[in-house]
C-alpha positions in Angstrom: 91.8 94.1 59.0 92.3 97.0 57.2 94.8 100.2 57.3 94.3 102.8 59.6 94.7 106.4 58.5 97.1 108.7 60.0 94.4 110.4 62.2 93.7 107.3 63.3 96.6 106.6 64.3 97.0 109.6 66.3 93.6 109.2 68.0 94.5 105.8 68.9 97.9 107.0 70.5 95.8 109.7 72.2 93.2 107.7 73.3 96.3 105.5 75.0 97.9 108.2 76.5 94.6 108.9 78.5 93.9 105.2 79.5 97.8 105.7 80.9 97.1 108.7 82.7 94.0 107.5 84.3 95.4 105.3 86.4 97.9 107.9 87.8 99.5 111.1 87.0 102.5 110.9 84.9 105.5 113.6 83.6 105.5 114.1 79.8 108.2 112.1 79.4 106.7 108.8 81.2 103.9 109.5 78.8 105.9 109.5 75.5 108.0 106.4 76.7 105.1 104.5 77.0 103.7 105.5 73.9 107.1 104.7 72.3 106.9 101.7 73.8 103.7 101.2 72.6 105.2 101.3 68.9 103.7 104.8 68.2 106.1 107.5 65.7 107.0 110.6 66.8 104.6 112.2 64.8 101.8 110.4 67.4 103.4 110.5 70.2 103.9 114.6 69.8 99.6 115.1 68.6 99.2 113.3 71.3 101.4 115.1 74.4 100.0 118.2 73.5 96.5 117.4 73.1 96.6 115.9 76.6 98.7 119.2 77.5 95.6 121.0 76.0 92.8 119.7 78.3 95.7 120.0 81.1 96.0 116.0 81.7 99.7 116.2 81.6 101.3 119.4 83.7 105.0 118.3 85.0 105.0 121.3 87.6 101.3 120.4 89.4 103.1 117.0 88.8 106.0 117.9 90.6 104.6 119.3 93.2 102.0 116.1 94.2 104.9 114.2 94.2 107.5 116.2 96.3 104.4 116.3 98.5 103.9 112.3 98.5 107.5 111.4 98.9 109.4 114.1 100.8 109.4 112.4 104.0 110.6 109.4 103.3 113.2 110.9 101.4 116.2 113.8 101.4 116.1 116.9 99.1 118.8 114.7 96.9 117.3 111.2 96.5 113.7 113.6 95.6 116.0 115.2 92.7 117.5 112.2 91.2 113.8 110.5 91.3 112.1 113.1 89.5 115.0 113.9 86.9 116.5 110.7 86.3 113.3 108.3 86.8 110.5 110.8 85.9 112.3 112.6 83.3 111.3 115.7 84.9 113.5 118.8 83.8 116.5 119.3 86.5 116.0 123.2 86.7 112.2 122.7 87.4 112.8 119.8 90.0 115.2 121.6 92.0 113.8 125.0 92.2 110.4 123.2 93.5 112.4 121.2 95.9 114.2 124.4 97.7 110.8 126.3 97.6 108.8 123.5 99.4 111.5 121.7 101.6 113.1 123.9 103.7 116.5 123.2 106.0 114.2 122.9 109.2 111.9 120.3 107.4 114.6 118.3 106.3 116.3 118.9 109.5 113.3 117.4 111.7 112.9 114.6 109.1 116.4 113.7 108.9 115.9 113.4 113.1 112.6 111.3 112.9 114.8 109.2 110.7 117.4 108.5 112.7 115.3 108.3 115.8 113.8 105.1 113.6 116.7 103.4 112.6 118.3 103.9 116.0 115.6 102.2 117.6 115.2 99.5 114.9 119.0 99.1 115.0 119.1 99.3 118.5 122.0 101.2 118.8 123.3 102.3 122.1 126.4 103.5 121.8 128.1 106.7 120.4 130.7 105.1 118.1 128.1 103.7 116.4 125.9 106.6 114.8 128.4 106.7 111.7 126.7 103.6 110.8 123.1 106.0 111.2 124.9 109.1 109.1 125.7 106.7 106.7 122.0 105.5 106.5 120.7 108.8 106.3 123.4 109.8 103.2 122.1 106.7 101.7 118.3 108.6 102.1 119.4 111.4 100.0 120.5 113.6 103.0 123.3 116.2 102.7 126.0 115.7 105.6 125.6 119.0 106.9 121.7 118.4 107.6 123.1 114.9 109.5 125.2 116.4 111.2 123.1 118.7 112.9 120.2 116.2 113.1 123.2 113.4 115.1 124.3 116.6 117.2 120.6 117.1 118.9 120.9 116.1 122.8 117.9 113.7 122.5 119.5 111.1 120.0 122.3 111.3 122.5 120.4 110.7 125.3 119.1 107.9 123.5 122.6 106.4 122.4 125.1 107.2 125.5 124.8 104.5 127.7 124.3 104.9 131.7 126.9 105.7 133.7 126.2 103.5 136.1 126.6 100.4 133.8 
């Protein structure tokens, strides 16, 4: 088999980038992990992130934004941050400014609610005492304690976990 050239090589490594991206929209730095995986240099792996930058296959913001879309309502404004920096590679600043212009307190607010509302009824939990063990899911959702608060505070979850007088 014989030697490939550099350009090749680069081809190649661009031509694998694409076949990655085709089956599902990535951040840059999923991309170049793969291709490092792949056993591609730097050299590649750079040709080929900014050709696929070029015809606009590779855009971490529209990226972003599909998937603080997708996953922010199964999810807190935190958990959504540590996903897309830590996992995705996304860059912090760019992650968190998208996440405070598209989830607002009153989103997360009724989310955190619907949430609890959920694990309550799952859980079946009846009585007051009891919703620190449903703060302490939602914390674990990537919800801040002030938004759990005021999500436990609402008379309907209450209503649902005081038990009747009459019992």
């Amino acid at each position: 088999m014989k030697e490939l050239t550099p350009e090749q090589l680069k081809q190649k490594c661009f031509d694998q980038a694409v076949k990655y991206l085709a089956i599902s929209p990535r951040s840059e730095q999923e991309v170049k992990d793969k291709l490092y995986e792949k056993g591609y240099h730097r050299e590649q792996v750079d040709y080929a992130i900014e050709r696929c930058k070029g015809y606009k296959y590779i855009n971490d913001e529209a990226y972003t934004r599909s998937f603080i879309d997708y996953y922010s309502h199964k999810m807190g404004r935190k958990v959504l941050l540590y996903k897309l920096t830590n996992e995705k590679g996304v860059d912090a600043t760019l992650a968190s400014n998208m996440i405070m212009d598209m989830v607002s307190d009153e989103m997360e607010i009724e989310k955190c609610e619907g949430m609890a509302q959920k694990y309550i009824n799952k859980k079946r939990i009846s009585e007051k005492k009891d919703l620190q063990k449903v703060g302490a899911y939602l914390y674990t959702k990537g919800f801040e304690w002030n938004i759990i608060s005021i999500a436990l505070s609402t008379c309907s979850l209450y209503n649902i976990c005081v038990p009747d007088d009459d019992e």
